[in-house]
N, C-alpha and C positions, 0 to 999 in steps of 0.2 A: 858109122861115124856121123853121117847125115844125121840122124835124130840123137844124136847127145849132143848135137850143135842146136839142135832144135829145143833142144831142154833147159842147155845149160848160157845158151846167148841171153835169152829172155830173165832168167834167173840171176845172172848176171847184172844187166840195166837195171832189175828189180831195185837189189840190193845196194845199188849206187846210188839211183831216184831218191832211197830211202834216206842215204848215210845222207845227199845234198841237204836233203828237206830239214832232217836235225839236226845237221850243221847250220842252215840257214836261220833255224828257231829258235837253238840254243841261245842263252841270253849272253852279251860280251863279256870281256873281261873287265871283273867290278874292281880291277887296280887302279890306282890311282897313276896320273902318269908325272912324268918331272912336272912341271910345268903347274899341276898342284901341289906335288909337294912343293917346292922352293915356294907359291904362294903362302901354304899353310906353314913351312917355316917363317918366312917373312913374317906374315902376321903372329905367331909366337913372340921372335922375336920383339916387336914393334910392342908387345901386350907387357912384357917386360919390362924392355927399355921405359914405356910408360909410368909402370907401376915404379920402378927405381926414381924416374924424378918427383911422383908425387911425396914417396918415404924422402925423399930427403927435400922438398919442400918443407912438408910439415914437420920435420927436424929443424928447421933451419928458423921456422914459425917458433916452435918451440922453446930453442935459444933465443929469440928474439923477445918474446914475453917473460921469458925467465929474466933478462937484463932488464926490460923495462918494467917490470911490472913486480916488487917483491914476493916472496910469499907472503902466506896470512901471519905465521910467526913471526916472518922480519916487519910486518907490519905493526905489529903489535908491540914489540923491543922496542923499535923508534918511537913508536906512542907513550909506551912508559918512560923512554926517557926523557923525549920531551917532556911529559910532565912534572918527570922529577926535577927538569933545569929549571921550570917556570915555577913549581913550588920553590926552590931553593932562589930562584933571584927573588920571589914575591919576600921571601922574609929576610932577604938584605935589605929589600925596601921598605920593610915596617919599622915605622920610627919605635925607639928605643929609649924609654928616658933617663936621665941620669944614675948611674949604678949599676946599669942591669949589663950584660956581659952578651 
């Protein structure tokens, strides 16, 4: 009994030395912990909420140059018809001699 204590003591320690050592080397655990996630939610979040007020700034831009600003056809509609007001007052204003209708 003396010498399987002698065999199996040392064999023993061995094998614990060993399990310590790779336990000690082993690399940790690559999870993430709360504390990143709710950071990395947050920032989701936040990248969001962002992006939603720039879309509806530039919506808001959008309607605002549509009101002030025509398009190119309504541009050109008013152009023609001012022209045709100023043609038509210019030959009320063209004198007219006797007879002519």
């Amino acid at each position: 009994m003396g010498d399987l204590l002698l065999l199996v003591l040392p064999a023993i320690v061995l094998v614990a030395l060993l399990w310590g050592i790779a336990t000690a080397l082993r690399p940790r655990d690559a999870g993430t912990s709360e504390a990143e996630k709710y950071q990395r939610e947050l920032a989701e979040r936040s990248a969001r909420h962002y992006a939603a007020q720039v879309q509806a700034a530039t919506a808001a831009r959008a309607r605002l140059e549509a009101a002030t600003h025509p398009s190119q056809n309504q541009q050109q509609y008013n152009q023609q018809q001012e022209h045709g007001r100023a043609d038509g007052l210019q030959s009320n204003r063209t004198w007219r001699g006797p007879g002519s209708t």
